[in-house]
Steps between C-alpha positions, in 0.01 A plus 500: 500500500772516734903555347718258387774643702315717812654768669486326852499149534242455830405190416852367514578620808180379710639157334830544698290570860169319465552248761669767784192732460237201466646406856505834624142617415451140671657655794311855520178350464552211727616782761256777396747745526413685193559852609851605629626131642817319501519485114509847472777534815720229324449676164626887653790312673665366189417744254661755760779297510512463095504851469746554779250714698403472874188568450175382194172589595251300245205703355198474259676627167817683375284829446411488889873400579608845315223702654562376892880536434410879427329540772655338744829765428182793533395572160177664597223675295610797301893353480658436153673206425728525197485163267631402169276511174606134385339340761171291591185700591502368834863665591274860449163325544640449922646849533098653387334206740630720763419806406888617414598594151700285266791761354634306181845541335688295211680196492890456408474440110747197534396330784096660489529538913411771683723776412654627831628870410161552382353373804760740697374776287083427558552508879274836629399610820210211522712201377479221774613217358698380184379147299785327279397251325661157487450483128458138304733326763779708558527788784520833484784707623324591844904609650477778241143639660635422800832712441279766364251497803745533746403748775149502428182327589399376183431129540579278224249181457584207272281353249643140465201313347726380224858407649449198744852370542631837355838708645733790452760538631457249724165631650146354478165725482448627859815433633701756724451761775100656408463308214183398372399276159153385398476160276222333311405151475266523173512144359721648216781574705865342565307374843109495411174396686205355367363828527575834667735505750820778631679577738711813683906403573665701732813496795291757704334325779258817527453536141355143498268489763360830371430304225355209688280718669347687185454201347302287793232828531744693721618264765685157564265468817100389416269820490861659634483864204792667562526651166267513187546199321359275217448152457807386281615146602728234297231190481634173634439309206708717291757500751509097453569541108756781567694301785537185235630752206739688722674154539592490113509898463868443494527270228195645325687840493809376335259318263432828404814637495622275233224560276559868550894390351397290251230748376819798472682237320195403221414925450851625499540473111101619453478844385283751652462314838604667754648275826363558816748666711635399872628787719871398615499339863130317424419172548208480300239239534318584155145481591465658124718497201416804345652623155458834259394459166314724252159494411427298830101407429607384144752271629272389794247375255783341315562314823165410545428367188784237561370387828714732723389632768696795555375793691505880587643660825372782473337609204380865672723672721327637803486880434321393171171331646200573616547472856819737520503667220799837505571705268854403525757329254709201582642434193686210621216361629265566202749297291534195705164509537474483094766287398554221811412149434494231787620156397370150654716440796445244767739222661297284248617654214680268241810593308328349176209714568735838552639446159132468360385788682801694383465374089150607536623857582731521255244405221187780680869790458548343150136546401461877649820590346378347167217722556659835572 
């Protein structure tokens, strides 16, 4: 049975753009241009322009957009690539695809992103590349890796999967001289497909037709192989549903920036929540509202038993699973991972349903506190 309240409101959304991407899948099929096309070109214009980049390059997924960025700035076989624990898989799970190591450190207890001295600190002779993370809508501080990667070769490579519309200091994912960021279009996302869907931001004109090239089997020109490539294209279709939601990204952004507000204002008073934290000079977009609380599974199933559908972002940190398990400790890590609770958040999201969602929490604290 689905929630009462869900954690993402698709449904609501497709309501808002129905008859724009009705009439352009009209369009694509009535043209055949399925693969590549002009829905695709008008799509990489404006979301460059969005994100204040020269330069988007669509492609198949935001685990391929991560992986092509990396190798398009020469992370090669045998290279490590030093990434935070409190992350997706795929942020690791694109550094292995190439054969290159993923090197993890902690995350910044307040703000869980990556934490940059440690990052300073895991740089060794093979380190290639460095991954922050733009964590839950809000960016990392990439001018402080920057700063600290002065004078070397060490390229840094920006997962933005989660901050469409997201800014410090002014600057947007990929932006500025050898920049490059990597974003997602999962359906969940601020800007979502109707299935998979990413894309690789950059100012580098080289940068992005490296890109181009890996992902169109090596080559802009047909049977033209000038490198190694893969077959990672944005599909046409998707790029009709993403061109009609990047019109009300905007609007559907500051949606979610009120609820963000209005959720500080309900769980200021509630004890043993702990508020998510924005890192001065953000302008987060809040594609997750993500508190602390104690006994995390316990109040979960609290949730769930009301009809909420909150969630869990992440509930293993990387260096704890199968696929790349250390031996290390990230303690920070290991305690968001435990203790972090994501709240339903979407430009859908009505105040009346906030202040059920947060009296539900309250009572699932109540009852494990009654219980300790």
């Amino acid at each position: 049975m689905s929630p009462r309240i869900p954690l993402v409101d698709l449904a609501a959304a497709h309501a808002e753009i129905a008859h724009a991407v009705q009439a352009g899948f009209a369009e694509v099929l009535a043209t055949t241009g399925f693969v590549g096309g002009p829905q695709v070109a008008a799509f990489e214009r404006e979301y460059a322009a969005f994100g204040g980049v020269r330069h988007c390059v669509g492609v198949a997924n935001g685990t391929d957009a991560v992986e092509l960025s990396l190798r398009a700035v020469g992370v090669v076989p045998g290279d490590e690539v030093i990434v935070p624990a409190n992350t997706f898989a795929a942020t690791a799970g694109a550094v292995a695809r190439i054969g290159a190591k993923p090197v993890f450190v902690d995350c910044d207890p307040v703000t869980c992103l990556i934490d940059v001295p440690a990052a300073l600190a895991a740089i060794r002779p093979a380190t290639k590349a460095i991954v922050p993370v733009h964590l839950y809508g809000q960016l990392a501080p990439v001018e402080e890796l920057l700063a600290g990667l002065a004078g070397s070769d060490i390229r840094v490579v920006e997962d933005a999967a989660q901050c469409q519309g997201a800014s410090r200091l002014g600057r947007t994912p990929g932006s500025g001289p050898g920049a490059i960021a990597a974003t997602s279009f999962y359906p969940g996302k601020n800007l979502g497909a109707y299935g998979d869907g990413g894309a690789v931001l950059t100012d580098d004109e080289e940068l992005a037709g490296t890109v181009r090239k890996l992902g169109s089997h090596g080559g802009l020109v047909k049977y033209a192989h000038d490198i190694a490539g893969v077959n990672s294209r944005l599909d046409a279709l998707q790029a009709v549903v993403l061109r009609a939601k990047l019109r009300r990204l905007p609007e559907w952004n500051a949606a979610r920036q009120a609820a963000a507000a209005y959720y500080d204002k309900l769980l200021a008073d509630i004890e043993d929540v702990t508020l998510p934290a924005v890192l001065p000079g953000n302008e987060h977009v809040w594609h997750l509202y993500t508190v602390q609380v104690p006994a995390r599974d316990a109040v979960l199933a609290g949730l769930e038993a009301e009809g909420i559908g909150a969630g869990i972002h992440y509930p293993v940190p990387l260096h704890r699973t199968g696929a790349f398990a250390t031996d290390a400790s990230f303690p920070h890590a290991e305690h968001v991972a435990a203790h972090t609770l994501s709240l339903p958040l979407h430009p859908h999201l009505m105040r009346e349903q906030q202040e059920t969602v947060v009296a539900a929490l309250a009572r699932a604290l109540s009852a494990h506190q009654s219980r300790s």
